[in-house]
Every structure is written in structure tokens, then in C-alpha cells.
N, CA, C and O atoms as a CHARMM CRD file, in Angstrom:
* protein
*
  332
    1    1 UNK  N    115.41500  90.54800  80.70300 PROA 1      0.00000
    2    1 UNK  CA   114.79700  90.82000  81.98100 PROA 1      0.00000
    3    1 UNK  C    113.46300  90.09100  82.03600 PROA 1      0.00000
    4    1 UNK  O    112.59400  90.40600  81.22300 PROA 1      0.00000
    5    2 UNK  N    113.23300  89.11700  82.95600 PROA 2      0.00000
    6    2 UNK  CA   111.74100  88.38300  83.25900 PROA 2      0.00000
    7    2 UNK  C    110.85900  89.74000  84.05800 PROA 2      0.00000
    8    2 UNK  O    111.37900  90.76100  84.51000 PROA 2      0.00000
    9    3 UNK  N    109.42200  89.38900  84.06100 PROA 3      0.00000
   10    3 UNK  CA   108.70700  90.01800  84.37600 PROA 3      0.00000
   11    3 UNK  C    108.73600  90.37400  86.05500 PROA 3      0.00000
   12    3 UNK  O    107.92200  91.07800  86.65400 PROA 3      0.00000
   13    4 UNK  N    110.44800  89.35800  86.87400 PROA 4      0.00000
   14    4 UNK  CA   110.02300  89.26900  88.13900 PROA 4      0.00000
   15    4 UNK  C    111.29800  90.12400  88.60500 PROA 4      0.00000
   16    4 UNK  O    111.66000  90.17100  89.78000 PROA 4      0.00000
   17    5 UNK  N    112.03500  90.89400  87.39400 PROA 5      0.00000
   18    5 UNK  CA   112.96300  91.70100  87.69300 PROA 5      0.00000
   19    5 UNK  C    112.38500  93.46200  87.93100 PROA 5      0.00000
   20    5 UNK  O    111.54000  94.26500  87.53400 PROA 5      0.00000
   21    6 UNK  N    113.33100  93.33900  88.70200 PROA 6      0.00000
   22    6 UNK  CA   112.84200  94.89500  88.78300 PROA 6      0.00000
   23    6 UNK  C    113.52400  96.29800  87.58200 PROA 6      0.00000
   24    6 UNK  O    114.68200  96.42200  87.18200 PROA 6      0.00000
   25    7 UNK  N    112.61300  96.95800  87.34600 PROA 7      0.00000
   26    7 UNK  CA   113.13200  97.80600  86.24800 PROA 7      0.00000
   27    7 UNK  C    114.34700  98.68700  87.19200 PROA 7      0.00000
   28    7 UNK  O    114.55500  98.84600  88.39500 PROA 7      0.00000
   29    8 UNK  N    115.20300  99.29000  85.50400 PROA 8      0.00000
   30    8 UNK  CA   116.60000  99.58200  85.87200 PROA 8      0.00000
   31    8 UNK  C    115.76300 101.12000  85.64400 PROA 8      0.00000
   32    8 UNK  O    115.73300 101.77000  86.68900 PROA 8      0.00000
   33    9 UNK  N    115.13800 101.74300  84.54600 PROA 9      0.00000
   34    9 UNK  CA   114.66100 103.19500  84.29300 PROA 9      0.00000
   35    9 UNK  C    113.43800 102.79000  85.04300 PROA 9      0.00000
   36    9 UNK  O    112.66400 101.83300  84.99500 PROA 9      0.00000
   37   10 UNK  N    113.59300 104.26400  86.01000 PROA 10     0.00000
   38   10 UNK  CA   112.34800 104.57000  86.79600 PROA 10     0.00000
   39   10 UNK  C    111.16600 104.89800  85.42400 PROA 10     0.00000
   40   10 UNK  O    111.51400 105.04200  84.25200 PROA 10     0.00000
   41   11 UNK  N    110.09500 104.94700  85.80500 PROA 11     0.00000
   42   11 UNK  CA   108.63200 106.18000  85.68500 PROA 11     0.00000
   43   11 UNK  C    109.28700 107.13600  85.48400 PROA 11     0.00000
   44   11 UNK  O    110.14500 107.63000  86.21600 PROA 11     0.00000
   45   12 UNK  N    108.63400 107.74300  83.63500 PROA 12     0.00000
   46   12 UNK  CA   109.10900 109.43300  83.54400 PROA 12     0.00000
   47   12 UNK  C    108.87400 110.27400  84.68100 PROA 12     0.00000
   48   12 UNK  O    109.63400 111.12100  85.14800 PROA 12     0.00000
   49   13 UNK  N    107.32100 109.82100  85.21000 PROA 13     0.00000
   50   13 UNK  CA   107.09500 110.82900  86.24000 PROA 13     0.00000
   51   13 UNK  C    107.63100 110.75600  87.45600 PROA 13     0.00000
   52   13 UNK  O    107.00800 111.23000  88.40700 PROA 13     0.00000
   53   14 UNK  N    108.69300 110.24100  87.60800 PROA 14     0.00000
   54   14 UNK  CA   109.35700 109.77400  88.74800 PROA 14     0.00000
   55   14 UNK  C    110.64800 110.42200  88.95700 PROA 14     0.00000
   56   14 UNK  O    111.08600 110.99800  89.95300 PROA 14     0.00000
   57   15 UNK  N    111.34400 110.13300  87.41700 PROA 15     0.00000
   58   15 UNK  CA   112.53700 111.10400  87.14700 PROA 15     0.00000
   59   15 UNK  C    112.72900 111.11600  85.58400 PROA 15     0.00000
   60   15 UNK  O    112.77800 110.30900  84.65600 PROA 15     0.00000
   61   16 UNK  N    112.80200 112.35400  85.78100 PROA 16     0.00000
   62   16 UNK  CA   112.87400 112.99300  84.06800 PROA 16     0.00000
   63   16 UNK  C    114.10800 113.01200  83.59800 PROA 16     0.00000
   64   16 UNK  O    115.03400 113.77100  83.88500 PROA 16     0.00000
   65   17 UNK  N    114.04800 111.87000  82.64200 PROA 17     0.00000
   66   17 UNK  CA   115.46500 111.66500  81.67400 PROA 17     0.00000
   67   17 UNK  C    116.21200 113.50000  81.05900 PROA 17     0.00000
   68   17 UNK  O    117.37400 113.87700  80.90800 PROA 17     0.00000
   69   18 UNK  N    115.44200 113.90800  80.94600 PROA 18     0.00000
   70   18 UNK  CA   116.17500 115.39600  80.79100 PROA 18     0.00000
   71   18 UNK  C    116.80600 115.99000  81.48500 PROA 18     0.00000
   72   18 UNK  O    117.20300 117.11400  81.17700 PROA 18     0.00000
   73   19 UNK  N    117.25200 115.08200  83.29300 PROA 19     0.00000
   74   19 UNK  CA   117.77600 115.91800  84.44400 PROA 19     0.00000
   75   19 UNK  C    119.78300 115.78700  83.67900 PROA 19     0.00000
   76   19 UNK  O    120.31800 114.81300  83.15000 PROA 19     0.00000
   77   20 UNK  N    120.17100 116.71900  83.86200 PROA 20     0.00000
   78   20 UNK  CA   121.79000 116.29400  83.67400 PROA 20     0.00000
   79   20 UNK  C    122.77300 115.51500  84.07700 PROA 20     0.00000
   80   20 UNK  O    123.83900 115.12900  83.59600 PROA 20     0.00000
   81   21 UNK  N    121.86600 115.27800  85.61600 PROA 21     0.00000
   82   21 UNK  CA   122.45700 113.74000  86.04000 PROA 21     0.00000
   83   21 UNK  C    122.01500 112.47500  86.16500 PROA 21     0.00000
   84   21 UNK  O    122.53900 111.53500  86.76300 PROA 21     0.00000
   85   22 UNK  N    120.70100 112.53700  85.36800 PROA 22     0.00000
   86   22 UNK  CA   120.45800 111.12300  84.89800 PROA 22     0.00000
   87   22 UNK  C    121.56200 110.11500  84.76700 PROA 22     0.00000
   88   22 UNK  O    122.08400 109.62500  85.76900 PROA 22     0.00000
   89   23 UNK  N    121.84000 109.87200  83.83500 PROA 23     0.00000
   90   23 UNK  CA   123.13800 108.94100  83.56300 PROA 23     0.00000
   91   23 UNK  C    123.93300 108.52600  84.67900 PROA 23     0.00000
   92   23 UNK  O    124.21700 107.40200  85.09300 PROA 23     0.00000
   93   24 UNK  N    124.20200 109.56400  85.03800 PROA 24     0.00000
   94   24 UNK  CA   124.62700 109.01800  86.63800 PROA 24     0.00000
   95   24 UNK  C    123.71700 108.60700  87.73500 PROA 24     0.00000
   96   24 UNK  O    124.37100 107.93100  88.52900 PROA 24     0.00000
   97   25 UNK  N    122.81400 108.69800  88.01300 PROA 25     0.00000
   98   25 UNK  CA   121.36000 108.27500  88.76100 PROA 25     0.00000
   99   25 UNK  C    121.19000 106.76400  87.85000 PROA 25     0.00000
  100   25 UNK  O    120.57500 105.93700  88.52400 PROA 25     0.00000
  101   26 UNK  N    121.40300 106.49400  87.14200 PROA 26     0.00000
  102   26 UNK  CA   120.85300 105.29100  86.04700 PROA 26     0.00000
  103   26 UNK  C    122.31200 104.37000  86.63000 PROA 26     0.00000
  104   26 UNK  O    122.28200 103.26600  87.17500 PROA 26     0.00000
  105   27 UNK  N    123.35100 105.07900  86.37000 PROA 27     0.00000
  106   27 UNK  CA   124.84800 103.88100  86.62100 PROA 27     0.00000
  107   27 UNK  C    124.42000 103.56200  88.02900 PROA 27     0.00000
  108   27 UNK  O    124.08300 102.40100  88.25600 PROA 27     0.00000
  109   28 UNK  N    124.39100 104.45100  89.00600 PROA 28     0.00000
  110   28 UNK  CA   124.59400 103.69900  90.29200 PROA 28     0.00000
  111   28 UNK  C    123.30400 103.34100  90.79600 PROA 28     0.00000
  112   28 UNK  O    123.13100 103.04100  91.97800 PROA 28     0.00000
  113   29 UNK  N    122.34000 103.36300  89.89100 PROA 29     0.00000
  114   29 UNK  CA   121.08500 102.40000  90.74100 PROA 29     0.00000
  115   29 UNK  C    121.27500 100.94000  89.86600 PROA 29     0.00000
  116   29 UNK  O    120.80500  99.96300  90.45000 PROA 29     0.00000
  117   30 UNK  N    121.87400 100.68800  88.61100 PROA 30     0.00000
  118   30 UNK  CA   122.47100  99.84500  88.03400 PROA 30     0.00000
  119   30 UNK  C    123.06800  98.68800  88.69400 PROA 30     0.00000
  120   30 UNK  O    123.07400  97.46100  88.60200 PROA 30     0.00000
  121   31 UNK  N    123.75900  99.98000  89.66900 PROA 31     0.00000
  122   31 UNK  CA   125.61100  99.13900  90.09700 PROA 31     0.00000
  123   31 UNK  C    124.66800  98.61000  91.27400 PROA 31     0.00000
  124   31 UNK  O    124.69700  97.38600  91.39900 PROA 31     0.00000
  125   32 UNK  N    123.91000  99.23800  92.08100 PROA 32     0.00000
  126   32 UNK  CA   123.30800  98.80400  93.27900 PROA 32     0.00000
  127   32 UNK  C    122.30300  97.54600  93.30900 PROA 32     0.00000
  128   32 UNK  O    122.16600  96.80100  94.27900 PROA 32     0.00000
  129   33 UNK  N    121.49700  97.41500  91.85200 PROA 33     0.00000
  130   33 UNK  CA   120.69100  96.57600  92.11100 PROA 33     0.00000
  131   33 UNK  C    121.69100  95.19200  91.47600 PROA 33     0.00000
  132   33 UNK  O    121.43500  94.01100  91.71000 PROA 33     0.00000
  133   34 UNK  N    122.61900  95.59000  90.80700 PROA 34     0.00000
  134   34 UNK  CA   123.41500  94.11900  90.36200 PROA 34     0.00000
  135   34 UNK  C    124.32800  93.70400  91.31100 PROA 34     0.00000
  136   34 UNK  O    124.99000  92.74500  90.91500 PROA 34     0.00000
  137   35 UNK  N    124.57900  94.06100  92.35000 PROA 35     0.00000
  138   35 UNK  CA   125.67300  93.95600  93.64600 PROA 35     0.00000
  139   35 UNK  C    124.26000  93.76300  94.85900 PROA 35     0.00000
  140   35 UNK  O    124.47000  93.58100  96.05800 PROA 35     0.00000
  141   36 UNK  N    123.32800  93.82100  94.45500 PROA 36     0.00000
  142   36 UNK  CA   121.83700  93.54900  95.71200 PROA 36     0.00000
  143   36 UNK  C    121.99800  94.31300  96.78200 PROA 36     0.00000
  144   36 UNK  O    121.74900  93.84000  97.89000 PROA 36     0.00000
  145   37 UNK  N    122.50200  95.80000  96.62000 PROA 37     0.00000
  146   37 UNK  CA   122.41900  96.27500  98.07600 PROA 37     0.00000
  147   37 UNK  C    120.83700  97.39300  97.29500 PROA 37     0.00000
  148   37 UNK  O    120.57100  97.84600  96.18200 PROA 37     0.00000
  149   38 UNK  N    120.17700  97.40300  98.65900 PROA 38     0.00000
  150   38 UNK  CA   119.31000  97.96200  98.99300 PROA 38     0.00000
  151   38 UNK  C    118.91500  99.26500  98.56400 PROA 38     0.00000
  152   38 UNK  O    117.77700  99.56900  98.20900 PROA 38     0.00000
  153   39 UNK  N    120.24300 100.27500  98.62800 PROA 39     0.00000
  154   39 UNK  CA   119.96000 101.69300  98.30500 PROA 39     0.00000
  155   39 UNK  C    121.60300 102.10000  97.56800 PROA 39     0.00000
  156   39 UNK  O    122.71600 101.57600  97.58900 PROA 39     0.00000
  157   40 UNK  N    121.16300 102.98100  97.12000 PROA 40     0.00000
  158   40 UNK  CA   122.67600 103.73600  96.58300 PROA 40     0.00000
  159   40 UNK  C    122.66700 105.40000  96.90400 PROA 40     0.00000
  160   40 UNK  O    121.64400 106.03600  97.15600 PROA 40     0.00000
  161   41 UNK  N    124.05500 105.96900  96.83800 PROA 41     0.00000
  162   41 UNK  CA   123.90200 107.38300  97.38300 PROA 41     0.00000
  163   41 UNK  C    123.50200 108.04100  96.03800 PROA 41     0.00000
  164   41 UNK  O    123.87600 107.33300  95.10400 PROA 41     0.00000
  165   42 UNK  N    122.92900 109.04900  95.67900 PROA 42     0.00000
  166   42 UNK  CA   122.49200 109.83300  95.06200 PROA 42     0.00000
  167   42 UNK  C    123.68500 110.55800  94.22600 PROA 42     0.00000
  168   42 UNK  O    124.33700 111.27300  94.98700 PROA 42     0.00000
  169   43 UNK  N    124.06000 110.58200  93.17900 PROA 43     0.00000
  170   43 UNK  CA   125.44400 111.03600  92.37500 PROA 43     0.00000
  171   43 UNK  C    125.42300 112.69800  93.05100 PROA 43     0.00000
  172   43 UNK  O    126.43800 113.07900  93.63200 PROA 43     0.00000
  173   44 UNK  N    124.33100 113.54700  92.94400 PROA 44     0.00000
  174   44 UNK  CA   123.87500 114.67100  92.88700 PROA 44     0.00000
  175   44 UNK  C    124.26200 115.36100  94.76900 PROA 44     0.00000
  176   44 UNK  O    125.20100 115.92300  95.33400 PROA 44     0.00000
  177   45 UNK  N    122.84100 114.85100  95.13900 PROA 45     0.00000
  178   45 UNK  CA   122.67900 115.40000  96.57200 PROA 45     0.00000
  179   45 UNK  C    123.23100 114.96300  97.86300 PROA 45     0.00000
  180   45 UNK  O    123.29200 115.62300  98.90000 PROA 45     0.00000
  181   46 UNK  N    123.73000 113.43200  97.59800 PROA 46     0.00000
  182   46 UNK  CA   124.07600 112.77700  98.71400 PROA 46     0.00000
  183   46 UNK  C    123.44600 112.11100  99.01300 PROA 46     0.00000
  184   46 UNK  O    124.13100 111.13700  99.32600 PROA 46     0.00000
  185   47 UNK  N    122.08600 111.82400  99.22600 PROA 47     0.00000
  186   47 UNK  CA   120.73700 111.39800  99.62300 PROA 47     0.00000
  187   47 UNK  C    120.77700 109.94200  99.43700 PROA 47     0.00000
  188   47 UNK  O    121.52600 109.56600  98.53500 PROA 47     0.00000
  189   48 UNK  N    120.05200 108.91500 100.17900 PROA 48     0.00000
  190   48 UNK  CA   120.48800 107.18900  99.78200 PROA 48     0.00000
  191   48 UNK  C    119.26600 107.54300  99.59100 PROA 48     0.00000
  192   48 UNK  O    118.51900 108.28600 100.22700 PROA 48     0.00000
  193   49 UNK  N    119.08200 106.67700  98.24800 PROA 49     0.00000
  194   49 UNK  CA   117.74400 106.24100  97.34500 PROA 49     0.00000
  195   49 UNK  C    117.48500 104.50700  97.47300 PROA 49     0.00000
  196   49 UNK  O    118.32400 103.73000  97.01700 PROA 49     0.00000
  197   50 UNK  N    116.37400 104.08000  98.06800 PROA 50     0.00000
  198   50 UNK  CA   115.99200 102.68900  97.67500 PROA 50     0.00000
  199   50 UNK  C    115.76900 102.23100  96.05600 PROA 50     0.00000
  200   50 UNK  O    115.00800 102.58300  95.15400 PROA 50     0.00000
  201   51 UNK  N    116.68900 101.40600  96.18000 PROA 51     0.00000
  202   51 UNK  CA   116.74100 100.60600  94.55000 PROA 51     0.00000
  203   51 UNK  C    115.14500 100.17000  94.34500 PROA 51     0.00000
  204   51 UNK  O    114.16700 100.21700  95.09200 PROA 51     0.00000
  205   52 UNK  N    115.35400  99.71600  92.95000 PROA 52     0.00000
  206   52 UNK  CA   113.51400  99.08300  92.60100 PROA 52     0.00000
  207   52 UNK  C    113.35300  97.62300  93.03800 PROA 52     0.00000
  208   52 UNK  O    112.25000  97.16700  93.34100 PROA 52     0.00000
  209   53 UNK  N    114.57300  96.84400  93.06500 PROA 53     0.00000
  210   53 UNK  CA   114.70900  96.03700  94.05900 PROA 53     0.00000
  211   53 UNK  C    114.50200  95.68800  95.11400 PROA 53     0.00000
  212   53 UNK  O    114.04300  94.59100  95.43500 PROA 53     0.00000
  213   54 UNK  N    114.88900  96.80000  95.99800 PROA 54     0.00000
  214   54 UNK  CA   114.38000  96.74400  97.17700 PROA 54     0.00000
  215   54 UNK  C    113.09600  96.50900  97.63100 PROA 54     0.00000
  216   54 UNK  O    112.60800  95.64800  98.36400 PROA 54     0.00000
  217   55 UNK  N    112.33000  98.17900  96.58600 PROA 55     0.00000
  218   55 UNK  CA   110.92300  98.36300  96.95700 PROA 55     0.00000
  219   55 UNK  C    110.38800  97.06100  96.31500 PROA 55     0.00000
  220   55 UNK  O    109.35400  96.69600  96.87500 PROA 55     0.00000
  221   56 UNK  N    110.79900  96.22200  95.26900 PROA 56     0.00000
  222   56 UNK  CA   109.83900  95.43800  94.70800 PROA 56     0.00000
  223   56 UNK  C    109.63900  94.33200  96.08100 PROA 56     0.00000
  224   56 UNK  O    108.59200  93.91800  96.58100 PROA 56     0.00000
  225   57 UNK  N    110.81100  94.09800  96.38700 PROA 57     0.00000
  226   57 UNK  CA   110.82800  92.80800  97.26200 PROA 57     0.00000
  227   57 UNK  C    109.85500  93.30300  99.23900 PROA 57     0.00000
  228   57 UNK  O    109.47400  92.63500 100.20000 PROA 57     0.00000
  229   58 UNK  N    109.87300  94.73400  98.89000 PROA 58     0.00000
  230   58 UNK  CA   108.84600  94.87400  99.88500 PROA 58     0.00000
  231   58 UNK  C    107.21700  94.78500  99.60500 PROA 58     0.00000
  232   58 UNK  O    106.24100  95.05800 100.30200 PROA 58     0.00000
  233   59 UNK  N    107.38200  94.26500  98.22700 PROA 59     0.00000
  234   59 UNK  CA   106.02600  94.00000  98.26100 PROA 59     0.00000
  235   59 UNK  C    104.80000  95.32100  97.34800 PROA 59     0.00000
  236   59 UNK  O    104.22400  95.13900  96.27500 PROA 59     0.00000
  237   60 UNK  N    104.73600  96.54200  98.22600 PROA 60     0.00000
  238   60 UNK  CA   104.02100  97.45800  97.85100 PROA 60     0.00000
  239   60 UNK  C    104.42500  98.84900  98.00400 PROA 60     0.00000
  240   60 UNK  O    105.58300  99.07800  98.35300 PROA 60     0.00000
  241   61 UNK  N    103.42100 100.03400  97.73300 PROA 61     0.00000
  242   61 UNK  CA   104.03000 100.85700  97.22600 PROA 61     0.00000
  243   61 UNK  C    103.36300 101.95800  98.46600 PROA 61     0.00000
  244   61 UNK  O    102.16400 102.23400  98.45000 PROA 61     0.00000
  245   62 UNK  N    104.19300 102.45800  99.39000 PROA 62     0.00000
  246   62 UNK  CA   104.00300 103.60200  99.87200 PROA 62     0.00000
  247   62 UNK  C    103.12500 104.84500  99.95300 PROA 62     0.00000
  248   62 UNK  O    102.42800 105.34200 100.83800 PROA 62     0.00000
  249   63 UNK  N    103.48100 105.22100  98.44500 PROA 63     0.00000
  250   63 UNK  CA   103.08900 106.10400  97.51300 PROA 63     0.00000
  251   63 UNK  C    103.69800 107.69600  97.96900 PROA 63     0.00000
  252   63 UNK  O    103.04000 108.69600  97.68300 PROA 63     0.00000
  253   64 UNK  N    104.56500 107.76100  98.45000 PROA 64     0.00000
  254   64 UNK  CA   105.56900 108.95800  99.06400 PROA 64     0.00000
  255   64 UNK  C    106.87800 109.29000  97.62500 PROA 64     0.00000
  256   64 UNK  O    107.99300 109.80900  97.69400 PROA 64     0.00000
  257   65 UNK  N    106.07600 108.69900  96.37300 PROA 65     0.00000
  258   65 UNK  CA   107.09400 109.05400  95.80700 PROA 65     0.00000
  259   65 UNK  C    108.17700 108.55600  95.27600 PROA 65     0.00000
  260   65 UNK  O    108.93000 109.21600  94.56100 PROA 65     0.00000
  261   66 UNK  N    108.34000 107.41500  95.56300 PROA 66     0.00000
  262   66 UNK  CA   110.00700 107.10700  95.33200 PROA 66     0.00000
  263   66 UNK  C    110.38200 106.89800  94.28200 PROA 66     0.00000
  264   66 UNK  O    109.66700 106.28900  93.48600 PROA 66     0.00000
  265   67 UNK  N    111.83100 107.41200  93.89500 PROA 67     0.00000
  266   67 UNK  CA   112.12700 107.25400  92.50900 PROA 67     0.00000
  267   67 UNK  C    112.14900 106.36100  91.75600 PROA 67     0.00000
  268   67 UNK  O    111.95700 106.40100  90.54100 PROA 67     0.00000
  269   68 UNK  N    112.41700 105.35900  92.49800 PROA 68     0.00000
  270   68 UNK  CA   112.41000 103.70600  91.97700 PROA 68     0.00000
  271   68 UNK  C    111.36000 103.00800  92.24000 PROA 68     0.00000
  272   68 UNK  O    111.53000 101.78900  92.24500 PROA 68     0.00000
  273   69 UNK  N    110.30800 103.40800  92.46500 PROA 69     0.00000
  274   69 UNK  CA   109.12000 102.79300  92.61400 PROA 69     0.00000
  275   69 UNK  C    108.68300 101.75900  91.77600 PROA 69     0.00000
  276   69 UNK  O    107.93700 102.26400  90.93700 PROA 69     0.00000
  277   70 UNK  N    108.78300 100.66200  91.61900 PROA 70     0.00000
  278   70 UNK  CA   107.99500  99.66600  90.24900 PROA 70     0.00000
  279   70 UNK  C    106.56800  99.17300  90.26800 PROA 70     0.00000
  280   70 UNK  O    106.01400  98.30700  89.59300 PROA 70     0.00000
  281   71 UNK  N    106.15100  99.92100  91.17700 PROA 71     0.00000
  282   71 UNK  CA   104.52200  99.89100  91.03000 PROA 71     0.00000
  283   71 UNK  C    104.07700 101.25700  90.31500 PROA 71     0.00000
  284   71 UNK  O    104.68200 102.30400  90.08600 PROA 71     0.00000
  285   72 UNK  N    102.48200 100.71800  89.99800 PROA 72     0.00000
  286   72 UNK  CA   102.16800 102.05200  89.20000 PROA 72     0.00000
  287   72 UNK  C    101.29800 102.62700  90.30200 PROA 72     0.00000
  288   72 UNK  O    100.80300 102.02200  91.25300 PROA 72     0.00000
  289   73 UNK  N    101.19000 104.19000  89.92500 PROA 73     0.00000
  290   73 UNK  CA   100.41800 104.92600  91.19900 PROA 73     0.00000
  291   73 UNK  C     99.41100 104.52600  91.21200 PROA 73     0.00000
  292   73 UNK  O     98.96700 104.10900  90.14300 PROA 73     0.00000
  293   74 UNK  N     98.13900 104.42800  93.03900 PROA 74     0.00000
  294   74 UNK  CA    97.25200 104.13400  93.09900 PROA 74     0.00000
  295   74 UNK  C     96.29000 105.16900  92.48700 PROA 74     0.00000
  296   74 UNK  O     96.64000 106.23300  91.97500 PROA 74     0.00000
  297   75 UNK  N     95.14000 104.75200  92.59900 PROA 75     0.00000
  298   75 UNK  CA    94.22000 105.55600  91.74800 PROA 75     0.00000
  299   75 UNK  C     93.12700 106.17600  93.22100 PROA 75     0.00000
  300   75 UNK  O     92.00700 105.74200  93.49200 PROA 75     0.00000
  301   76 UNK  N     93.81400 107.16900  93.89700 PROA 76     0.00000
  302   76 UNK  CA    92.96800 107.45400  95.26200 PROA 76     0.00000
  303   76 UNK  C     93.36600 106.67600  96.38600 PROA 76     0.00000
  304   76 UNK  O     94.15400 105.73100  96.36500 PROA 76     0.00000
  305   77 UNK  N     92.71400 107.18100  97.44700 PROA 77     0.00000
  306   77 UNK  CA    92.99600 106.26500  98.91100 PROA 77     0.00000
  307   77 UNK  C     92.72300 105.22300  98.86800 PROA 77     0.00000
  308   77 UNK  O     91.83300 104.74600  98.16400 PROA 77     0.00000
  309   78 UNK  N     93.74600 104.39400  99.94400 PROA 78     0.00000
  310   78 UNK  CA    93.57800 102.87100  99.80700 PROA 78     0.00000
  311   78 UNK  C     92.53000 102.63700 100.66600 PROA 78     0.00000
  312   78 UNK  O     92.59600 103.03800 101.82800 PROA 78     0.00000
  313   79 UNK  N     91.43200 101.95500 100.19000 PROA 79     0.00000
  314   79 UNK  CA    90.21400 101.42800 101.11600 PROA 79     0.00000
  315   79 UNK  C     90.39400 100.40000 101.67000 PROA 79     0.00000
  316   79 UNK  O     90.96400  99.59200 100.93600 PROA 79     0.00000
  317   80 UNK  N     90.15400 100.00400 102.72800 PROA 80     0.00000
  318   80 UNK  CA    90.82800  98.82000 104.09000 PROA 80     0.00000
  319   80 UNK  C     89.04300  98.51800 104.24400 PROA 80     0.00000
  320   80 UNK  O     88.09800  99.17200 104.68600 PROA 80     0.00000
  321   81 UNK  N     89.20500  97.21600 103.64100 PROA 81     0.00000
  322   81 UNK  CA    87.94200  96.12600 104.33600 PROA 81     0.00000
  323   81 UNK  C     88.16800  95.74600 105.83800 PROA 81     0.00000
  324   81 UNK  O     89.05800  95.00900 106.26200 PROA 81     0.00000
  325   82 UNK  N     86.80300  96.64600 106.86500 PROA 82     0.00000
  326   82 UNK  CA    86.24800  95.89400 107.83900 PROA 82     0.00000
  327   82 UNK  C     86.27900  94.28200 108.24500 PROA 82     0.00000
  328   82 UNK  O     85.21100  93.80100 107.86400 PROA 82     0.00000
  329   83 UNK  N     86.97800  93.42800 108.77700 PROA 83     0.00000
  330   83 UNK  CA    86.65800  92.41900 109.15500 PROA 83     0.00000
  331   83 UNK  C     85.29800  91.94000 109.67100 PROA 83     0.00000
  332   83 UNK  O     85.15400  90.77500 110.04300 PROA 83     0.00000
């Protein structure tokens, strides 16, 4: 994996390898980011999750959380320079 791939394991704090359906959360964000679609359904809840793919290629990070997030959390509010 080059540094311009996006990670396959989220952030512990994102999702905790101790959940029981990890493994399955891990195969189909796997299957999703090697087939390039965008999101995959959730093994568990149903729920479509954005791949780290996705979010990487959008650039930045929300900060709402997402499981696949490949940025690291900001450190406080984002400050916006005045023109």
C-alpha cells in the first residue's frame, strides 16, 4: 500500500476491533474499495457507510465521525482566515 492509498482498518476510535462484526465490516469495505464504489451496506444495520476511499478522494474530513475516516481528528474548531 503507497502512502496515497486509502487505509482498509479504520481508527480504533472509530471502530473497535472487539465488535463481533468486525470481520464482516472489514470484508465489505475491502470488497467496496477494490471494486471503487463509494459506499458499502453495513453487514449489521443496513446503513451505507462511505469507504476511506471515498472520503480520501473528497479531500477532508467533516469530522461527524465516520468510520472510515483517513484523516486524523482536528484538534478544536476550524479557524477560517478573513480575506
Amino acid at each position: 500500500m503507497s502512502s496515497s492509498d486509502p487505509p482498509l482498518i479504520p481508527r480504533p476510535e472509530r471502530l473497535d476491533s472487539a465488535r463481533h462484526d468486525f470481520d464482516l465490516i472489514i470484508a465489505a469495505h475491502g470488497e467496496a474499495v477494490r471494486s471503487s464504489t463509494p459506499t458499502y451496506r453495513d453487514p449489521t444495520t443496513g446503513l451505507m457507510v462511505f469507504t476511506s476511499a471515498a472520503l480520501l478522494e473528497r479531500g477532508w474530513c467533516c469530522e461527524r465521525g465516520c468510520r472510515h475516516c483517513p484523516f486524523p481528528p482536528l484538534q478544536g474548531p476550524l479557524k477560517v482566515e478573513e480575506p
